[in-house]
MOPAC internal coordinates of N, CA, C and O (Angstrom, degrees):
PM7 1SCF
backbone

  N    0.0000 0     0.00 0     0.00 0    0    0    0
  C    1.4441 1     0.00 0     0.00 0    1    0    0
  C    1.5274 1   108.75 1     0.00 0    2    1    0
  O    1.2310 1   121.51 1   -56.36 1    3    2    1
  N    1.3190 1   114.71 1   123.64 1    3    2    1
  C    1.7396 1   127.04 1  -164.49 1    5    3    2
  C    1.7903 1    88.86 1   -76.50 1    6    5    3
  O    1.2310 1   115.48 1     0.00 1    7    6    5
  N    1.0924 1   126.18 1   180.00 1    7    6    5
  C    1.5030 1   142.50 1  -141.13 1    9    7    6
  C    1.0891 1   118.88 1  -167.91 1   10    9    7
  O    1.2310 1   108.64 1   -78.59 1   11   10    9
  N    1.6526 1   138.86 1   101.41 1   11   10    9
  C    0.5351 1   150.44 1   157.09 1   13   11   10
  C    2.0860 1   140.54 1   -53.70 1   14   13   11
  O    1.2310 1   116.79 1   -89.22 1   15   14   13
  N    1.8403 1   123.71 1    90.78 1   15   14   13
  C    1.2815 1    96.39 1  -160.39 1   17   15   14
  C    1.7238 1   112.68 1   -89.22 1   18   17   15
  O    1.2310 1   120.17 1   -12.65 1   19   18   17
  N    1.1816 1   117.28 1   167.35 1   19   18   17
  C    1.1441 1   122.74 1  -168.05 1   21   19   18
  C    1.9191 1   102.56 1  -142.26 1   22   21   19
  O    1.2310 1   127.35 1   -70.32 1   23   22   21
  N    1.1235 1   103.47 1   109.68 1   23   22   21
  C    1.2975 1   106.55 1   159.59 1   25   23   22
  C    1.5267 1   153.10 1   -96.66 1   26   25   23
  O    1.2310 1   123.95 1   -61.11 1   27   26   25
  N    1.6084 1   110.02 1   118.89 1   27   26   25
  C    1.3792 1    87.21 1  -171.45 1   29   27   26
  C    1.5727 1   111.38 1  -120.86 1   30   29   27
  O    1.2310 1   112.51 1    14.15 1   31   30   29
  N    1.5827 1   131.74 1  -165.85 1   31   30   29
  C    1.4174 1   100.10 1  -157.46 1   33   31   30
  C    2.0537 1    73.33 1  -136.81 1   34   33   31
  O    1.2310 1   121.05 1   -12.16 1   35   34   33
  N    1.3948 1   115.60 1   167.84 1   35   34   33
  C    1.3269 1   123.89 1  -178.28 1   37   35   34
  C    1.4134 1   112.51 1  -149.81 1   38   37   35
  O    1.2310 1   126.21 1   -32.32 1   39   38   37
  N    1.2029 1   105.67 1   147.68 1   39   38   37
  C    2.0520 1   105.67 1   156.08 1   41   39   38
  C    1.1886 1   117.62 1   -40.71 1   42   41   39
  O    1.2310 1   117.24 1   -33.28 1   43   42   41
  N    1.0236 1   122.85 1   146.72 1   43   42   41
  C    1.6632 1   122.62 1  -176.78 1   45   43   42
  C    1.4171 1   100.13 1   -58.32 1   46   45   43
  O    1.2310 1   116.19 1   146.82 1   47   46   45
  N    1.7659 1   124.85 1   -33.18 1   47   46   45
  C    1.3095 1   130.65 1  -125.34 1   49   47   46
  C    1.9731 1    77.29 1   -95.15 1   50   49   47
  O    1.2310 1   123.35 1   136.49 1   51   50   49
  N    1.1676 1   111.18 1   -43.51 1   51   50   49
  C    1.7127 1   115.97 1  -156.54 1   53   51   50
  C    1.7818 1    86.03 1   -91.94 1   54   53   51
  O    1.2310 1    92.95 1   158.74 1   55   54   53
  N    1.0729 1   163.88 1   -21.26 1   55   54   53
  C    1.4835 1   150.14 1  -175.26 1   57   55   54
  C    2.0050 1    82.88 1   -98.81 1   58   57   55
  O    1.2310 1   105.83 1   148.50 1   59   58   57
  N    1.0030 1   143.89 1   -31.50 1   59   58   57
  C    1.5870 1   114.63 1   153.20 1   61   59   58
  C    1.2712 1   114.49 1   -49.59 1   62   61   59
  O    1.2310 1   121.58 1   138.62 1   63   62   61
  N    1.2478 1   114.59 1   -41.38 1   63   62   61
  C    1.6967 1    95.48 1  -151.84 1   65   63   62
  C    1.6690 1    92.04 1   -71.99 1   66   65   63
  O    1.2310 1   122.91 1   134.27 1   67   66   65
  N    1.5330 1   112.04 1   -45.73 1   67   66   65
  C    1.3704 1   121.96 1  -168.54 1   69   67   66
  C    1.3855 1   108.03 1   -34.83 1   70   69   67
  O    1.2310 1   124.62 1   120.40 1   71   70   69
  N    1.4676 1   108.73 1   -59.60 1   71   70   69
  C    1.9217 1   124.14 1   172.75 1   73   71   70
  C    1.4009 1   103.45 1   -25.67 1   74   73   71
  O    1.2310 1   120.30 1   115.28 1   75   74   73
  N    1.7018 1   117.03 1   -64.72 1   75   74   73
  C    1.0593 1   136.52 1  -118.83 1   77   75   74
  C    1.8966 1    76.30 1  -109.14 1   78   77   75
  O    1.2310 1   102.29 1   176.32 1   79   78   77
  N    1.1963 1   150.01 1    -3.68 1   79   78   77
  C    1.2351 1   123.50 1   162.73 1   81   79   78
  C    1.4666 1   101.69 1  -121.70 1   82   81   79
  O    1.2310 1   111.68 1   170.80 1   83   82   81
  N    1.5420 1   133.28 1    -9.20 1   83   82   81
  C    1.4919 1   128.27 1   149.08 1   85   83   82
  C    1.7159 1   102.20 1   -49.50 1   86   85   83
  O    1.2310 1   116.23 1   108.30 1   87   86   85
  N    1.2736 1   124.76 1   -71.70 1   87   86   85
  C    1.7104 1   111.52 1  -173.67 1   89   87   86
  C    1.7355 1   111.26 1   -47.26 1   90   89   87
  O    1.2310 1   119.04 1   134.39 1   91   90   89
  N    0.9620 1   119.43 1   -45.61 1   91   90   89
  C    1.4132 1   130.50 1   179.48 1   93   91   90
  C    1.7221 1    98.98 1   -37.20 1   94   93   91
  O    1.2310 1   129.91 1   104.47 1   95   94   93
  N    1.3808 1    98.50 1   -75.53 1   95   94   93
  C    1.1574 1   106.66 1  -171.92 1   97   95   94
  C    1.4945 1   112.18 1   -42.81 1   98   97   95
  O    1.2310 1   117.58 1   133.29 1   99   98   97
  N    1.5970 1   122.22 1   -46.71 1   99   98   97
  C    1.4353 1   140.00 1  -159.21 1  101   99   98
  C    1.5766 1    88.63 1    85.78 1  102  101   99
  O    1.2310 1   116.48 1   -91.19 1  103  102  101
  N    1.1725 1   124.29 1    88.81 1  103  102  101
  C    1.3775 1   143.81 1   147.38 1  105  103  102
  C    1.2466 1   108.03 1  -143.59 1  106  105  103
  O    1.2310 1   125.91 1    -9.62 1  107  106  105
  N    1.4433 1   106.24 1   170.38 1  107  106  105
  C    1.4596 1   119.19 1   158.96 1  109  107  106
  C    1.4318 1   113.45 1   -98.63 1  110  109  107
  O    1.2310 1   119.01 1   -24.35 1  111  110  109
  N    1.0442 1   119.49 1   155.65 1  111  110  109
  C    1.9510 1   131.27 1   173.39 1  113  111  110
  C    1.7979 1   101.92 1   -30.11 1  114  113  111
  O    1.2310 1   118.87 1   128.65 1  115  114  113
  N    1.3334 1   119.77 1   -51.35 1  115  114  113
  C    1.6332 1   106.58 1  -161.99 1  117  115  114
  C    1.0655 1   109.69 1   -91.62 1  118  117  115
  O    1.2310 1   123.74 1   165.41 1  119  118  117
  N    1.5493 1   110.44 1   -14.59 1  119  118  117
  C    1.8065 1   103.19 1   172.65 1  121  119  118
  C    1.5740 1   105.44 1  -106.54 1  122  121  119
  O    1.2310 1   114.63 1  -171.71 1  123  122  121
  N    1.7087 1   127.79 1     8.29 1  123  122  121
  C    1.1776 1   112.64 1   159.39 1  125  123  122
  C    1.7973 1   104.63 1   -93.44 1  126  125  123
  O    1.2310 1   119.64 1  -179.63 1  127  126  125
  N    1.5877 1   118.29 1     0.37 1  127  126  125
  C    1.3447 1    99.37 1   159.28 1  129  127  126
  C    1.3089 1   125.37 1  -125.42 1  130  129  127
  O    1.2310 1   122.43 1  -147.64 1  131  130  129
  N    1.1860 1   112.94 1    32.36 1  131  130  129
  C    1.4959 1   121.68 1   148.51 1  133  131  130
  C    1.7766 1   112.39 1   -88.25 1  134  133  131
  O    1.2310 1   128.61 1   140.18 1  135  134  133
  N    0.9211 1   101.02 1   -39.82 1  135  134  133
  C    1.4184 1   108.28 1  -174.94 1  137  135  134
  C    1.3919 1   120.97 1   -59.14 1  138  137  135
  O    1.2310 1   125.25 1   148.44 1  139  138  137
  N    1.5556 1   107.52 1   -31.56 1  139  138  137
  C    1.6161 1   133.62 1  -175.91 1  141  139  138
  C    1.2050 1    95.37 1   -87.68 1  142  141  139
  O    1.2310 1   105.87 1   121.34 1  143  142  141
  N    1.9684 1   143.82 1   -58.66 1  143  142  141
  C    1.2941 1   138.32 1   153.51 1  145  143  142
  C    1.3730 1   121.47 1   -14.85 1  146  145  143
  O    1.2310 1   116.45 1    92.38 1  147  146  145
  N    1.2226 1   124.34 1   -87.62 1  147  146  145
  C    1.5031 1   133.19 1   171.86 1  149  147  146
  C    1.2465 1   118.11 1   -40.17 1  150  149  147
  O    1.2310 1   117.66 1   130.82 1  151  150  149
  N    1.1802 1   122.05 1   -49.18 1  151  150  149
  C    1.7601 1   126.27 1   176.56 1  153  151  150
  C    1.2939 1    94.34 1   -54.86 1  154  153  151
  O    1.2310 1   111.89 1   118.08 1  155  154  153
  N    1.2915 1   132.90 1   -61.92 1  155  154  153
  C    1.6270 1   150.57 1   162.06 1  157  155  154
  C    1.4598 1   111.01 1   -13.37 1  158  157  155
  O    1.2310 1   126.93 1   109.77 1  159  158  157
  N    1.1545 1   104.28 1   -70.23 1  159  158  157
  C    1.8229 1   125.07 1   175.67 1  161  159  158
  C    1.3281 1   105.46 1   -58.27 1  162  161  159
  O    1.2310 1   118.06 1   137.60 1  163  162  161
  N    1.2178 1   121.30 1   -42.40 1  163  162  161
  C    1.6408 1   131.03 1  -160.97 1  165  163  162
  C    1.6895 1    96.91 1   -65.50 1  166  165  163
  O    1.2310 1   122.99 1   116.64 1  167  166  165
  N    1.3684 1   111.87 1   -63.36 1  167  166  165
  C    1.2080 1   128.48 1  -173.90 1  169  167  166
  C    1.6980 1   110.39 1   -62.25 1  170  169  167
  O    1.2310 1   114.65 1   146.94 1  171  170  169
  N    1.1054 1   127.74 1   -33.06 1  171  170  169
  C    1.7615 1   133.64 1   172.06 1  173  171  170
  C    1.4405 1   107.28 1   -77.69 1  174  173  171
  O    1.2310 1   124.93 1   140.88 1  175  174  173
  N    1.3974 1   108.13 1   -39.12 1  175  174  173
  C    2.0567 1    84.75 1   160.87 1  177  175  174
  C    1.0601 1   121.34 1   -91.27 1  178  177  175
  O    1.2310 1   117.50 1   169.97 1  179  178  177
  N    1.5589 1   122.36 1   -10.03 1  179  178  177
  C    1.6751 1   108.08 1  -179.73 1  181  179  178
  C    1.6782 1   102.46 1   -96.77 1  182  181  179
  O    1.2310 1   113.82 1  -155.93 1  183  182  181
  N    1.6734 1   129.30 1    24.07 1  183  182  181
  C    1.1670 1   134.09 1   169.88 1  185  183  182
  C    1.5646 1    97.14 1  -101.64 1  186  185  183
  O    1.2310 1   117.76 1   140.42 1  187  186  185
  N    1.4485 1   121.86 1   -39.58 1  187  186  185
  C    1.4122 1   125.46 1  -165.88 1  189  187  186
  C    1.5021 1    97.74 1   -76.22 1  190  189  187
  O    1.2310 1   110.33 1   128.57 1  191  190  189
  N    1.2856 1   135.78 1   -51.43 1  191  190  189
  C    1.1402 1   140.19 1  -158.74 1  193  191  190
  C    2.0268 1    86.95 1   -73.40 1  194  193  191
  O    1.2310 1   124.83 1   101.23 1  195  194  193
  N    0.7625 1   108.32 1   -78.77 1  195  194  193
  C    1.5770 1   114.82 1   178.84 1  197  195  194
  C    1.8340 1    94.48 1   -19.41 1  198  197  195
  O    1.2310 1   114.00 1   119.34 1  199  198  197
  N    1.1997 1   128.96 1   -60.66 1  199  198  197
  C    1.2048 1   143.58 1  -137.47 1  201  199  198
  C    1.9648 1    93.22 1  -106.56 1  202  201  199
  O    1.2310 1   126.43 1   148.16 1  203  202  201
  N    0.6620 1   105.25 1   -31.84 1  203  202  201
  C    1.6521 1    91.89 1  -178.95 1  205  203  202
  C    1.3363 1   138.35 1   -61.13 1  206  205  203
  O    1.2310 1   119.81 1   170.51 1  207  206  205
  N    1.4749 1   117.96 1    -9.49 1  207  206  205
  C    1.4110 1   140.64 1  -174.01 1  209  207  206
  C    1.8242 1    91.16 1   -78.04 1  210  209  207
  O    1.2310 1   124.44 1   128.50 1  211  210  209
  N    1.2302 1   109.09 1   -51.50 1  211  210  209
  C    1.6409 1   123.62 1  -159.96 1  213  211  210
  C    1.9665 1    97.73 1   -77.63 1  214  213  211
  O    1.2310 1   129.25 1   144.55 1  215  214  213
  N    1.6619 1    99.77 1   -35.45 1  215  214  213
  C    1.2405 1    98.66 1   165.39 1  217  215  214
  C    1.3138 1   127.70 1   -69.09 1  218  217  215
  O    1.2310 1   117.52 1   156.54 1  219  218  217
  N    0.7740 1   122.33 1   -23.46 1  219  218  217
  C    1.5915 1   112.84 1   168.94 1  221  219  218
  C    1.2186 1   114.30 1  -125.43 1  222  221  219
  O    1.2310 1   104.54 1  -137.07 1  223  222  221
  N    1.1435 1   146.16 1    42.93 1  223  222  221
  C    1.5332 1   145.76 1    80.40 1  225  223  222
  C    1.4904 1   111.84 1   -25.90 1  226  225  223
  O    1.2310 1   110.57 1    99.51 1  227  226  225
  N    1.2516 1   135.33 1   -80.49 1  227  226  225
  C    1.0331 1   111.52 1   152.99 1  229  227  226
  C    1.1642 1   150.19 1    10.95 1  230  229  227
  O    1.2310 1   123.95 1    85.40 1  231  230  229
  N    1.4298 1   110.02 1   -94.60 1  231  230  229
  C    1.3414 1   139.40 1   159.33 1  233  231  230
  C    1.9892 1   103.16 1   -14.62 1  234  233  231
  O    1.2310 1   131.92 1   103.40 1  235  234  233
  N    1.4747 1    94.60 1   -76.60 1  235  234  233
  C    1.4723 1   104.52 1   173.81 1  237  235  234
  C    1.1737 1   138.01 1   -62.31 1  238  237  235
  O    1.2310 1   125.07 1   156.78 1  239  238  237
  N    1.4993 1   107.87 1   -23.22 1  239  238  237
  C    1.5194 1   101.87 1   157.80 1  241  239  238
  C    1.4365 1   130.83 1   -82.35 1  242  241  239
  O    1.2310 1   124.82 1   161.67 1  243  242  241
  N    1.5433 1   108.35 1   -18.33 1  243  242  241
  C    1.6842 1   104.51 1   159.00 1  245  243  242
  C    0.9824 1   148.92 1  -106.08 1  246  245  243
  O    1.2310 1   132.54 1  -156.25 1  247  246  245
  N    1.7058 1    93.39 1    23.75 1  247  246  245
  C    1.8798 1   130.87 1   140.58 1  249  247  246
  C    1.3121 1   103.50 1   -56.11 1  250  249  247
  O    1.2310 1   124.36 1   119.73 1  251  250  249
  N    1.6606 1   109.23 1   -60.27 1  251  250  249
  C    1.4166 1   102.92 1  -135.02 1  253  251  250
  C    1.9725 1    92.70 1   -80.03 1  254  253  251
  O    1.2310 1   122.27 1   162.36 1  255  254  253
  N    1.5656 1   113.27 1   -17.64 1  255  254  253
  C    1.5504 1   125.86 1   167.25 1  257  255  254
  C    1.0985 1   121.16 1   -25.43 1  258  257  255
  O    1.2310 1   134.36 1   123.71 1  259  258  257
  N    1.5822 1    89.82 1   -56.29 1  259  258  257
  C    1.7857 1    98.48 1  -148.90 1  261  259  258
  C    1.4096 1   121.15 1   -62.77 1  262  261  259
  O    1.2310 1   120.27 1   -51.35 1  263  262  261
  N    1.4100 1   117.09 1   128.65 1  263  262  261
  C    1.6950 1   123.34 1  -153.23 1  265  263  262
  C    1.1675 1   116.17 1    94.31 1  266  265  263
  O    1.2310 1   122.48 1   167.38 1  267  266  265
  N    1.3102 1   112.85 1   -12.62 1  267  266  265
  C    2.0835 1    93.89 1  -166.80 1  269  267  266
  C    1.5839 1    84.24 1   -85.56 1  270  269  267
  O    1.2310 1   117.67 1     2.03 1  271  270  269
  N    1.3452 1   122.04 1  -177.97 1  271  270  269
  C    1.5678 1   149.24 1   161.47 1  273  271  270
  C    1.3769 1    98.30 1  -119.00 1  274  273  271
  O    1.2310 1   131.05 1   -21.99 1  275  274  273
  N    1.6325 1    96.29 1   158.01 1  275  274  273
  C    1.3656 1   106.66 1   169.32 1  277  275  274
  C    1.6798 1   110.46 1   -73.86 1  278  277  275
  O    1.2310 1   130.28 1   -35.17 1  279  278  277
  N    1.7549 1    97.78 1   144.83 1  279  278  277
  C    1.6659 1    87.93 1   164.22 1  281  279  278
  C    1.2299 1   134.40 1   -72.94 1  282  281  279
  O    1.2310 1   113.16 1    -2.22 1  283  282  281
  N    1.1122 1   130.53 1   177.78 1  283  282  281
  C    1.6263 1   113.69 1   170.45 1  285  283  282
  C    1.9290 1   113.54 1   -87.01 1  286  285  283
  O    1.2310 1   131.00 1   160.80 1  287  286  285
  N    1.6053 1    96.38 1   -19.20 1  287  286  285
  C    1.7863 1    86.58 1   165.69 1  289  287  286
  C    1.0328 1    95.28 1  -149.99 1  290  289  287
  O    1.2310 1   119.30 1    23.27 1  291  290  289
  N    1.4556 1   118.95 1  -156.73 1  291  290  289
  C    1.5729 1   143.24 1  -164.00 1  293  291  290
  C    1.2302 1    96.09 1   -94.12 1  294  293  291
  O    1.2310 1   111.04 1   139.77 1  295  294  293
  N    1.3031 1   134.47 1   -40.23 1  295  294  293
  C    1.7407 1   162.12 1  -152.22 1  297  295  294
  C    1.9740 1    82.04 1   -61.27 1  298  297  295
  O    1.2310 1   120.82 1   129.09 1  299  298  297
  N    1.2852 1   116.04 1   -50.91 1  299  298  297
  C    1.5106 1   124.38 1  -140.97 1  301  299  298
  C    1.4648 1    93.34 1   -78.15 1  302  301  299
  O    1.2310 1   113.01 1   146.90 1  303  302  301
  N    1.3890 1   130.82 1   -33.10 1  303  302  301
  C    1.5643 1   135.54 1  -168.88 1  305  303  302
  C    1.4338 1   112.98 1   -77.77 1  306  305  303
  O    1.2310 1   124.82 1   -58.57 1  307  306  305
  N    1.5309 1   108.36 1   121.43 1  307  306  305
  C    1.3907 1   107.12 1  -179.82 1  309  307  306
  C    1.2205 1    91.41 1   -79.19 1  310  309  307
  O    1.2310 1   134.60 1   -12.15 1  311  310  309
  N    2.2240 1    89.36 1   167.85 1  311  310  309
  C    1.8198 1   100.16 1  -160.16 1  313  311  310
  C    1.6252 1   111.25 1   -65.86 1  314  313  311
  O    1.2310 1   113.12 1   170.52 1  315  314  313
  N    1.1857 1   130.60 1    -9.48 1  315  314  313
  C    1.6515 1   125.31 1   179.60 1  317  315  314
  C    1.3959 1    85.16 1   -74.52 1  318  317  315
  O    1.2310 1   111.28 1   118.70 1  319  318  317
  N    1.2294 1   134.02 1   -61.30 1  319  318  317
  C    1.3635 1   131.03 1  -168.89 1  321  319  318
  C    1.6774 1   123.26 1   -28.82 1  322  321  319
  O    1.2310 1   134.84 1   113.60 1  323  322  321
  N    1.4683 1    88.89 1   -66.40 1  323  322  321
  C    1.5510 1   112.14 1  -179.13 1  325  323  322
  C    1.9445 1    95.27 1   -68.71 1  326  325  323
  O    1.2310 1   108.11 1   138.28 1  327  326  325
  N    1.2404 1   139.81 1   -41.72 1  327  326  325
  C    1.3099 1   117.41 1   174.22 1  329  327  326
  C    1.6080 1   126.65 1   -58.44 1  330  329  327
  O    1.2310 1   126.18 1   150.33 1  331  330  329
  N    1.5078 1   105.72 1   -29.67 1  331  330  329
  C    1.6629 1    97.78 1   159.65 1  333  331  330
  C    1.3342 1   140.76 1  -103.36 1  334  333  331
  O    1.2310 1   128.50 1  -159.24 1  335  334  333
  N    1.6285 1   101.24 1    20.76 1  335  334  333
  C    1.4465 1   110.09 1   129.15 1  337  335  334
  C    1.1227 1   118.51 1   -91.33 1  338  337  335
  O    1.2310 1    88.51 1   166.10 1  339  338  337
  N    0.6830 1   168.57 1   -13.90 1  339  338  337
  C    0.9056 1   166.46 1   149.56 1  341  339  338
  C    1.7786 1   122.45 1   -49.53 1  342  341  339
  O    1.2310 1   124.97 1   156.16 1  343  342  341
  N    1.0698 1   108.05 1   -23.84 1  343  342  341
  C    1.1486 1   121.36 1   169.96 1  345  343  342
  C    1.8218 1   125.34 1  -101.11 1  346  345  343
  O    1.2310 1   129.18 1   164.86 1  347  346  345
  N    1.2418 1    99.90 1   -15.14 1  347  346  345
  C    1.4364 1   115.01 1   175.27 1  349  347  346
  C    1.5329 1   101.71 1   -90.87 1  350  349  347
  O    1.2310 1   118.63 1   136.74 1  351  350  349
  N    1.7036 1   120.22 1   -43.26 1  351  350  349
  C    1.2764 1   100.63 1   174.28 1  353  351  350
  C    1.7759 1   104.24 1   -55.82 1  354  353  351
  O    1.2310 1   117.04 1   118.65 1  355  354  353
  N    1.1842 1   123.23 1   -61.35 1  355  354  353
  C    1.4611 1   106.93 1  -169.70 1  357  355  354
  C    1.2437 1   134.30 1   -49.57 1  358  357  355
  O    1.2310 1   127.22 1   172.54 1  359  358  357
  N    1.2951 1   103.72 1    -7.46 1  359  358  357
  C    1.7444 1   119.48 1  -171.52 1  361  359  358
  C    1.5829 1    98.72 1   -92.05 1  362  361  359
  O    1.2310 1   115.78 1   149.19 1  363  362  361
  N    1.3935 1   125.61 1   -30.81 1  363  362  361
  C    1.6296 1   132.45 1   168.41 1  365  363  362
  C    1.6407 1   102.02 1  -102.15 1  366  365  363
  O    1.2310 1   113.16 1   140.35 1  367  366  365
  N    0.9853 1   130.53 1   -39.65 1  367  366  365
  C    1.5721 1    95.10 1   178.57 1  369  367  366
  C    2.1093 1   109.97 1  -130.19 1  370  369  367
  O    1.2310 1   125.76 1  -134.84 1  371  370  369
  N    1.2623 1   106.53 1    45.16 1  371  370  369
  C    1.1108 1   108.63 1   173.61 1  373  371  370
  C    1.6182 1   138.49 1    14.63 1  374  373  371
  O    1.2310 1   116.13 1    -7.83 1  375  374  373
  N    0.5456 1   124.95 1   172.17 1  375  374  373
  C    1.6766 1   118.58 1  -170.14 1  377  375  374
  C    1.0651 1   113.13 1     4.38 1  378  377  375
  O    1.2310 1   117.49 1   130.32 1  379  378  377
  N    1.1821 1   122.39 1   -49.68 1  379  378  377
  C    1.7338 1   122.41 1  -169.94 1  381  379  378
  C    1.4182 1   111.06 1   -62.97 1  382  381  379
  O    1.2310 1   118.87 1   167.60 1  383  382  381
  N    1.3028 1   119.76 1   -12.40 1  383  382  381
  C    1.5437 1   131.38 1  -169.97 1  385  383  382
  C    1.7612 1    99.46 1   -71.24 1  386  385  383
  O    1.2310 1   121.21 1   144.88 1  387  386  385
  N    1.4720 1   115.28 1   -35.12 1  387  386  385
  C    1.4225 1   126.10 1  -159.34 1  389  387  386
  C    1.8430 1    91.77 1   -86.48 1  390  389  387
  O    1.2310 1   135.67 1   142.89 1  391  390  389
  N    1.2637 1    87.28 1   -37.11 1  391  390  389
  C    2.0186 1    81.72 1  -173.81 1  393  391  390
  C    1.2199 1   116.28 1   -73.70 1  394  393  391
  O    1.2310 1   122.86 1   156.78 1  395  394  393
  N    1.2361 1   112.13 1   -23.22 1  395  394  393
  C    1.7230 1   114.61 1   177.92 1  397  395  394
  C    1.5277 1   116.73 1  -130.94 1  398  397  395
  O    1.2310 1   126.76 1  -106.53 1  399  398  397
  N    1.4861 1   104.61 1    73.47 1  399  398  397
  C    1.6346 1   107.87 1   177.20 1  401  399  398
  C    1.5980 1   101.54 1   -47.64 1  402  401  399
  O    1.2310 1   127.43 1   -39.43 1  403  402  401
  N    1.2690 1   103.30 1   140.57 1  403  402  401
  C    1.5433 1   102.45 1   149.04 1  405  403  402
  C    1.3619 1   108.08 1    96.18 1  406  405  403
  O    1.2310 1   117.13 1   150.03 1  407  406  405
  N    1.4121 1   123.07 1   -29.97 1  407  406  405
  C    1.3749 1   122.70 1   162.21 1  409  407  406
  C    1.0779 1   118.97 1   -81.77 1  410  409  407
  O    1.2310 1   121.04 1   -26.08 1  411  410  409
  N    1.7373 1   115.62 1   153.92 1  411  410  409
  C    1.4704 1   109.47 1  -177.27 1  413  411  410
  C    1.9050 1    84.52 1  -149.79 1  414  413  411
  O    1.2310 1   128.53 1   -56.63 1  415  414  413
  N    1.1996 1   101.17 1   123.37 1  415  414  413
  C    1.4876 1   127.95 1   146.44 1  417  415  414
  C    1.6792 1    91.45 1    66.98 1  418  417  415
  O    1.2310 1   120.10 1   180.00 1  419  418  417

């Protein structure tokens, strides 16, 4: 399999350490940073995939936003309203959302 090189350039201070935990490992420099890449990559899609359900919830609720204003209280939200807050707090702060109406963070 042909090989592609890629160069990148560092502080003197961070391409030591790099050296210095490729030997550790028993690697060399390009396969202790491929190895650190991919693990890298590995971990940013299995955060996105983990994370994408919540992402687009999201997504759709500040579709479904756009134009409203804030109310001036809680008083103003009809009850479908107030049930999906109510349900979004529980979806970000779970149980504790039910013990403390009305607080946030």
């Amino acid at each position: 399999m042909s090989k592609v090189r890629i160069s990148i350039s560092l502080a003197p201070e961070h391409a030591e350490r790099v050296r210095a935990h490729a030997e550790r490992a028993g690697m060399d420099v390009s396969s202790y940073m491929v190895n650190a890449a991919t693990r890298q990559m590995a971990e940013a899609e299995a955060a996105d995939e983990v994370f994408s359900g919540i992402d687009a919830l999201i997504a759709k609720a500040e579709t479904r936003a756009t134009g409203y204003t804030p109310a001036d209280d809680a008083t103003e939200l009809s009850e479908g309203e107030r049930r999906e807050v109510a349900d979004a707090m529980r979806l970000v702060y779970g149980d504790e959302a039910e013990q403390n109406p009305g607080q946030v963070a």
